[in-house]
ZASE-221585 format. One record per residue: residue in one letter; residue number from 1; y, x, z of N, C-alpha, C in turn. Coordinates in steps of 0.001 Angstrom, whole numbers, plus 500000, padded with zeros to 6 digits. Atoms other than C-alpha are relative to their C-alpha. Layout:
N
NODE  residuo  num     nc2     nc1     nc3    cac2    cac1    cac3     cc2     cc1     cc3
NODE        A  NUM       Y       X       Z       Y       X       Z       Y       X       Z
...
//
This chain:
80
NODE  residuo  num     nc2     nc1     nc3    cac2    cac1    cac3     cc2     cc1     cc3
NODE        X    1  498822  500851  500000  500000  500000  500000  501238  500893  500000
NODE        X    2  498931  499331  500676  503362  501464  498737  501115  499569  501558
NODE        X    3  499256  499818  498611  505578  502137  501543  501513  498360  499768
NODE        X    4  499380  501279  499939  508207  499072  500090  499544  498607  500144
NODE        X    5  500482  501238  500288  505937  496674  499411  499671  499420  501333
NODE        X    6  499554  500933  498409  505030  496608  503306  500942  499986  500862
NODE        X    7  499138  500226  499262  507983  496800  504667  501024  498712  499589
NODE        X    8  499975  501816  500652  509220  493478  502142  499164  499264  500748
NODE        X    9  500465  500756  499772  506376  491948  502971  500313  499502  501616
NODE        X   10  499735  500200  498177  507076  492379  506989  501661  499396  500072
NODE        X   11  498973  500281  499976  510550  491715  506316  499751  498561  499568
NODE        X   12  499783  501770  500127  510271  488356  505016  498849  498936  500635
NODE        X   13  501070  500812  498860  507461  487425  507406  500880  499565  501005
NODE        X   14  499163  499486  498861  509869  488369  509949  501333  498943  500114
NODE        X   15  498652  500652  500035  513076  486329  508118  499243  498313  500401
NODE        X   16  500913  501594  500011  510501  483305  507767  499842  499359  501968
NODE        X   17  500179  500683  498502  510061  483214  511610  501222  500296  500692
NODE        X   18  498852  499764  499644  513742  483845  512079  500532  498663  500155
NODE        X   19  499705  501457  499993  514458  480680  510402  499333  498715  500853
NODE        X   20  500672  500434  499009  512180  478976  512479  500484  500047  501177
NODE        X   21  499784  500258  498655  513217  479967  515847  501661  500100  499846
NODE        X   22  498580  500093  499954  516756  479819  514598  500203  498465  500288
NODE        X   23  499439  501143  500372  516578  476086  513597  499325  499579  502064
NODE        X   24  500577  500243  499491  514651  475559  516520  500761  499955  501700
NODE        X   25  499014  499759  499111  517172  477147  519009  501031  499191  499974
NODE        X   26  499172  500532  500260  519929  475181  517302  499648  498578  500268
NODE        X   27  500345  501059  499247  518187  471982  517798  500081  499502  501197
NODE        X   28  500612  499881  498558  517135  472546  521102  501495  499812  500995
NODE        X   29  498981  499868  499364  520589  473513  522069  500923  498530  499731
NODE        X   30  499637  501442  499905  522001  470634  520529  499738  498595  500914
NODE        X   31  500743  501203  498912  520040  468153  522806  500550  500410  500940
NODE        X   32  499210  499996  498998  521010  469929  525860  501437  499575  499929
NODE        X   33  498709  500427  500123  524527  469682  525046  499897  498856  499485
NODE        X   34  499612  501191  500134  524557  466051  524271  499280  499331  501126
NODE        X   35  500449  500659  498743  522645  465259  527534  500976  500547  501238
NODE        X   36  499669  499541  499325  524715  467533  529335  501693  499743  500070
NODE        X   37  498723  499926  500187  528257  468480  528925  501005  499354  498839
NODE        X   38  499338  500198  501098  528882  467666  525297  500000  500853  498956
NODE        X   39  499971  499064  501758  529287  468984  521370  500979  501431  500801
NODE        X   40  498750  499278  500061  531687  472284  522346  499582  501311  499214
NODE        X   41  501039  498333  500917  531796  475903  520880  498774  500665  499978
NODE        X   42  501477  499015  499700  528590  477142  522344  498746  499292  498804
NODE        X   43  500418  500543  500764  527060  474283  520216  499771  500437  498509
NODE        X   44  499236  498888  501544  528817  476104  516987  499355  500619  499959
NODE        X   45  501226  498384  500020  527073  479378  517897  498790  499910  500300
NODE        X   46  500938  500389  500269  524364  477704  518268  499150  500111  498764
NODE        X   47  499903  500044  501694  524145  476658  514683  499786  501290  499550
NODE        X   48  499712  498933  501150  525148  479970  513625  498783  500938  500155
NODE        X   49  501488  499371  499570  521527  481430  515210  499156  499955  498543
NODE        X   50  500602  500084  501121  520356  479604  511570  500419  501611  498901
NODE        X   51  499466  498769  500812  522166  482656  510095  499279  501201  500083
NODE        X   52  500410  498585  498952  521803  485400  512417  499285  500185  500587
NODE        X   53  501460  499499  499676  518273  485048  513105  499491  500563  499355
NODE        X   54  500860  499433  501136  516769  485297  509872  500544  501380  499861
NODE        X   55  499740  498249  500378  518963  488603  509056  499286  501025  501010
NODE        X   56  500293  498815  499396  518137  490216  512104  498702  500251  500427
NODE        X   57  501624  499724  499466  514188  489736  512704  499971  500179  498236
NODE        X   58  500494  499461  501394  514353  490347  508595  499932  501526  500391
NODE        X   59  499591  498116  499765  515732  493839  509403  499732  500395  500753
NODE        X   60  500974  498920  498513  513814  494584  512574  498520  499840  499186
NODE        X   61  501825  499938  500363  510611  493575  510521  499870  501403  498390
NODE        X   62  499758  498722  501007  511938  495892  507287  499763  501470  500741
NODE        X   63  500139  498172  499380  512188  498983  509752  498679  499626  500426
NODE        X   64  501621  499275  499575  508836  498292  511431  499065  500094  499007
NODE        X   65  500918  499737  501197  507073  497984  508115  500253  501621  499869
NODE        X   66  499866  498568  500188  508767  501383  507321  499266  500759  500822
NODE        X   67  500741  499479  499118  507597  502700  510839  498373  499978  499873
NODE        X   68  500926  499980  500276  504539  501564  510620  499414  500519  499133
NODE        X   69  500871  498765  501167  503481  503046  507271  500347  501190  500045
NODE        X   70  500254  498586  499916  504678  506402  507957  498815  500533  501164
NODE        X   71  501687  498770  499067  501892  506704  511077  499446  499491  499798
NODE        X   72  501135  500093  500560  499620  505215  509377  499645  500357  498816
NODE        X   73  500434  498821  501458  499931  507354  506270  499698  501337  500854
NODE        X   74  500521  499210  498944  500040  509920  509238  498943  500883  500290
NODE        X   75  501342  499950  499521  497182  509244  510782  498726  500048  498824
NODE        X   76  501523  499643  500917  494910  508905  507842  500385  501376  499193
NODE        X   77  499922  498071  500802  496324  512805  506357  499388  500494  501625
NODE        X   78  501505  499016  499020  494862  513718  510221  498813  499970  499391
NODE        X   79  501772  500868  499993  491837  511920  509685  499147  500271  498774
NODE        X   80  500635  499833  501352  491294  512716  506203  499461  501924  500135
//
């Protein structure tokens, strides 16, 4: 496996469950705040989790793909 291809592939595993616990957060938060206090800014940045999840578990899953295939190209030039 070509050192981009798994670190794409981990990267958009990664954005895929971003969006997920983004919408999921934003939901979630929404309910409290309408049982609680009310719609206010925190609500907003709430929302904006749909954004700034996916980018940033994309780009923590892009570097560990990278990580990952360098010690495990590594380990199999020990091993070999």
């Amino acid at each position: 496996v070509k050192v981009n291809t798994w670190a794409k592939t981990l990267a958009k595993c990664m954005a895929f469950l971003g969006v997920f616990l983004g919408l999921l957060y934003s939901f979630g938060g929404l309910i409290v705040d309408l049982l609680t206090v009310g719609l206010n800014w925190g609500t907003a940045m709430a929302f904006g989790a749909i954004i700034i999840m996916p980018i940033a578990f994309g780009t923590v899953g892009f570097i560990c793909g990278l990580i990952s295939h360098l010690i495990t190209s590594f380990i199999k030039k020990v091993l070999a």
